[in-house]
N, C-alpha and C positions, 0 to 999 in steps of 0.2 A: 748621379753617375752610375750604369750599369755592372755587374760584377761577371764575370764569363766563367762558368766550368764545363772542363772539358774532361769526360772519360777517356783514358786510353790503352791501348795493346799494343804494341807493337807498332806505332806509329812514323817509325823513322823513315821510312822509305815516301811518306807522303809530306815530311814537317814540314820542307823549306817550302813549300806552296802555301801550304793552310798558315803556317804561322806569319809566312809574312803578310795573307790577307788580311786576317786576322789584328799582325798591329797596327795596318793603316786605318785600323776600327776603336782601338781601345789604346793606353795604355800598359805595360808590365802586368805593372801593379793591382790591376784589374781580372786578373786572370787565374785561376787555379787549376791545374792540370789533375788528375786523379788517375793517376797510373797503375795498371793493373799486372807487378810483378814482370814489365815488357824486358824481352831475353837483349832486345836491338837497343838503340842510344834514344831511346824516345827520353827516357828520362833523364839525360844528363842534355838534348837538345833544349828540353822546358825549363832548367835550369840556366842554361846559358842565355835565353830569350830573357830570363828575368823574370819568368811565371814561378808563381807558387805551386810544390809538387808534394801530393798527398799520396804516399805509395802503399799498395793494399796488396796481399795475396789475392794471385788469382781466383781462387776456391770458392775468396768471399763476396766476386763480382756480383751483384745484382741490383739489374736496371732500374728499379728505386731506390733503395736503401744507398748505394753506391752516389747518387745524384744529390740524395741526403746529405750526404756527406758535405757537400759543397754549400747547399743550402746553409749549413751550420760552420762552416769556414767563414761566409760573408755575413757575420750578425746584425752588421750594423749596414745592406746593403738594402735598397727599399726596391732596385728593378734584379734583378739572377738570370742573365739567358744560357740559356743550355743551345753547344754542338757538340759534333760528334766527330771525331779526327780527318774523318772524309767529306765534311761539309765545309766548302773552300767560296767562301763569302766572294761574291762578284765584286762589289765596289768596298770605297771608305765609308760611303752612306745608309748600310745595308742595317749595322744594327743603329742608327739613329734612327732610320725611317720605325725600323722595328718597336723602338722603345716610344716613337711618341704615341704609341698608341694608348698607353697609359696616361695621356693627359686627360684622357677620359675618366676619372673616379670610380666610374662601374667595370671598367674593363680588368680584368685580374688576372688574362692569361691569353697573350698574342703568341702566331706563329706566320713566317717569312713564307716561300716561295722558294720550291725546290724545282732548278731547271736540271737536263741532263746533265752528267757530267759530257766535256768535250769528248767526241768519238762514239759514244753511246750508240749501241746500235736500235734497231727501229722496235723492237719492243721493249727495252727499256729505256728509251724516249717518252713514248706513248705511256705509260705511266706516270712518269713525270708530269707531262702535260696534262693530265686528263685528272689527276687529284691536284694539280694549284695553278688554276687556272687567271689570268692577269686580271679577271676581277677581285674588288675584296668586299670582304662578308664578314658582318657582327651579327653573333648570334647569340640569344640568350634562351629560357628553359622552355620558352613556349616553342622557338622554332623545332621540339621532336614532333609536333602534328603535322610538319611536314616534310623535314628530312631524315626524320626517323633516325638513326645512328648514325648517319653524317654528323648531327649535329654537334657532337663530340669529336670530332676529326680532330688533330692535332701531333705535332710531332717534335720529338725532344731532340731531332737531329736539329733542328733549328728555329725553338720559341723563347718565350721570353714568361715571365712571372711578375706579379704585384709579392713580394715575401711577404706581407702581413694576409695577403689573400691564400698563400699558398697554405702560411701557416693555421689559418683558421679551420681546413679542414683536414687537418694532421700530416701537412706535408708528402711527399710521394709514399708509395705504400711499399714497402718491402718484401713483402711477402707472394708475387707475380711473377710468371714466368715472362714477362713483358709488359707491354702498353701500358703502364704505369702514368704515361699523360693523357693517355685517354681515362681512367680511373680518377683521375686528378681533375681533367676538364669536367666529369658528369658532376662530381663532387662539389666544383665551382659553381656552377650554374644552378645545382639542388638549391644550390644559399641565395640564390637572387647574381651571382655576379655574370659580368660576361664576356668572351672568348671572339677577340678579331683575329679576321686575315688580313695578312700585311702583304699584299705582289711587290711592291715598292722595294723591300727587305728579300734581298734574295740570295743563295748560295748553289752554287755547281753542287751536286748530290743526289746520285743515283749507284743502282746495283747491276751489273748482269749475271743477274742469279739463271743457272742451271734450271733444269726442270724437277731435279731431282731437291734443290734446296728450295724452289718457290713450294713444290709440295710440304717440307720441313714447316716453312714459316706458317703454311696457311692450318697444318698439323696445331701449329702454339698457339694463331689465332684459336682456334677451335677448342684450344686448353683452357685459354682466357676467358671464354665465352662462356664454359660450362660453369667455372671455377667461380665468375663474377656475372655471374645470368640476371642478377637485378639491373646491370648495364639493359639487357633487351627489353625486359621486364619494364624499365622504368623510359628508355626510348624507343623502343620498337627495332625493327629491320632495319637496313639499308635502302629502305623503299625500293627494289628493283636497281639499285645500285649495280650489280653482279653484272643483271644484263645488257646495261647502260655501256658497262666497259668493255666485253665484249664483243658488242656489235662497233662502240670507239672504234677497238683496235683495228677489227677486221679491217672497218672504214679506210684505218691510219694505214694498215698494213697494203691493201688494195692501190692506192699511190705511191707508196714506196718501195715496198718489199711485198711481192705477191709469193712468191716462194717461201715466205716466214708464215703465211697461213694454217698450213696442217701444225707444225709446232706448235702455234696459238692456240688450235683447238684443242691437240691436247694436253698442253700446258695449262688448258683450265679447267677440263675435266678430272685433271690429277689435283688442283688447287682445292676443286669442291669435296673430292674425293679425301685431302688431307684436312678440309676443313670440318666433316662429318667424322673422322675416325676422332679427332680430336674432342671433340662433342661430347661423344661415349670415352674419354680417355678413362676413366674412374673401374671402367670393367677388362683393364690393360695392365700388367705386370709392369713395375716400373727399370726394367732391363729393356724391354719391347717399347717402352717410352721414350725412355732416353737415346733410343736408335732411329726413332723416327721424329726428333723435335730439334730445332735448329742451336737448342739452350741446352746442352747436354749438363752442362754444371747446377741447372736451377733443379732438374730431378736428384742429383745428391744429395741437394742442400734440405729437399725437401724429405726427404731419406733421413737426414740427421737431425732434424726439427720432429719429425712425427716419432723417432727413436724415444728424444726427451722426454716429447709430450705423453707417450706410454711407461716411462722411466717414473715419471713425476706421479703419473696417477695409480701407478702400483706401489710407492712410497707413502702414497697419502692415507 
């Protein structure tokens, strides 16, 4: 039987949707809500559903270590799926399709199908569509010869875990300003295990991010990328990925929205642009960091880790 946790913020405004998809999936009892100090009733909503609620200061949110947490609430759970408060599961059958993936023994880490949410407009559609496409794909260490950093694709708004595979290679990592399942999928697969898509498993979830916050995000990609370079190192590129998506878009945008064109283009010359500054983030004052990354709490945190670590080796 699956165990579900769920990060949250300030949740309330979205709960009665997600939570009642939600228990047409699981039972209560199954669920752990990990609340992040929310100011609204998120936390007395997870309560009243009958979820178990793990309340953390905000300060100490982070997207591993935070997921952790839940990891170690369900000790004796053998399947962990991870969403995220805005991912509103389509059917009842969404995390069963999801979990039988693991009746496969090599498998240690499935993830669902993310459609637009309802109303979405056309370019954030077209990303939905274009990373979880109604085919499914297992992949294991050999496919980086040829999808190169696809290979690792994965997302903790809506996957699932093998816990004794999770655990073998120490669990999510804490110490990232994000993609902690992408860290996590490379990790699985270095050991032999392997990583399905599930279209079958699906959940409404998507963003209409600003041009100004897809810059941000592709800024933290580029954090990531410097921070943990053995990910390229050890799969390669995107194989042309970038350009894949968009000539997509244009494609997508050309039958639907031709006026959403100039925004596209440069929405993605500002994404490459945020994803190269991020690259060189290391020669960036961490004030100028934290004003340009979508994670403004993971540069304090990182501020008050490298304090110690300079505290501890001048004591020593």
């Amino acid at each position: 039987m699956p165990s579900v946790i769920v990060p949250t913020l300030n949740a309330a405004s979205q709960w009665n949707e997600f939570a009642a998809a939600l228990l047409q999936c699981v039972s209560p009892d199954q669920v752990v809500i990990i609340d992040s100090a929310s100011t609204d009733r998120t936390a007395e909503l997870a309560h009243k559903a009958g979820f178990a609620v793990i309340s953390i200061d905000r300060a100490a949110f982070n997207h591993g270590g935070t997921r952790q947490l839940g990891v170690e609430h369900f000790r004796d759970a053998d399947i962990l799926v991870f969403l995220t408060q805005d991912a509103v599961l389509t059917d009842s059958g969404s995390i069963r399709h999801l979990v039988r993936a693991f009746d496969d023994p090599t498998v240690a880490a499935a993830y669902g199908r993310q459609l637009p949410r309802p109303g979405a407009e056309a370019i954030e559609a077209h990303a939905r569509l274009f990373n979880y496409p109604e085919i499914s794909q297992k992949r294991d260490f050999s496919h980086r010869t040829r999808l190169g950093f696809k290979t690792i694709f994965i997302s903790n708004s809506f996957a699932a875990y093998r816990r004794s595979a999770l655990l073998s290679v120490g669990g999510f990592p804490s110490d990232v300003i994000f993609g902690e399942d992408t860290i996590t999928a490379a990790r699985l697969l270095q050991e032999g295990w392997k990583i399905e898509y599930v279209p079958k498993a699906r959940v409404f979830h998507s963003h209409s991010y600003s041009i100004k916050q897809d810059f941000k995000r592709y800024f933290d990609i580029g954090v990531l990328h410097s921070r943990e370079s053995w990910l390229v190192e050890t799969f390669g590129t995107s194989t042309g990925e970038g350009s894949r998506f968009i000539k997509s878009e244009i494609a997508y945008l050309m039958s639907r929205e031709k006026s959403r064109i100039p925004q596209s283009i440069v929405r993605s010359a500002l994404k490459l642009a945020g994803y190269k500054l991020g690259l060189m983030e290391r020669h960036l004052p961490p004030a100028i960091k934290a004003r340009l990354s979508m994670h403004r709490a993971f540069w304090s945190q990182s501020e008050t880790v490298l304090a110690k670590t300079i505290a501890l080796s001048s004591s020593e």
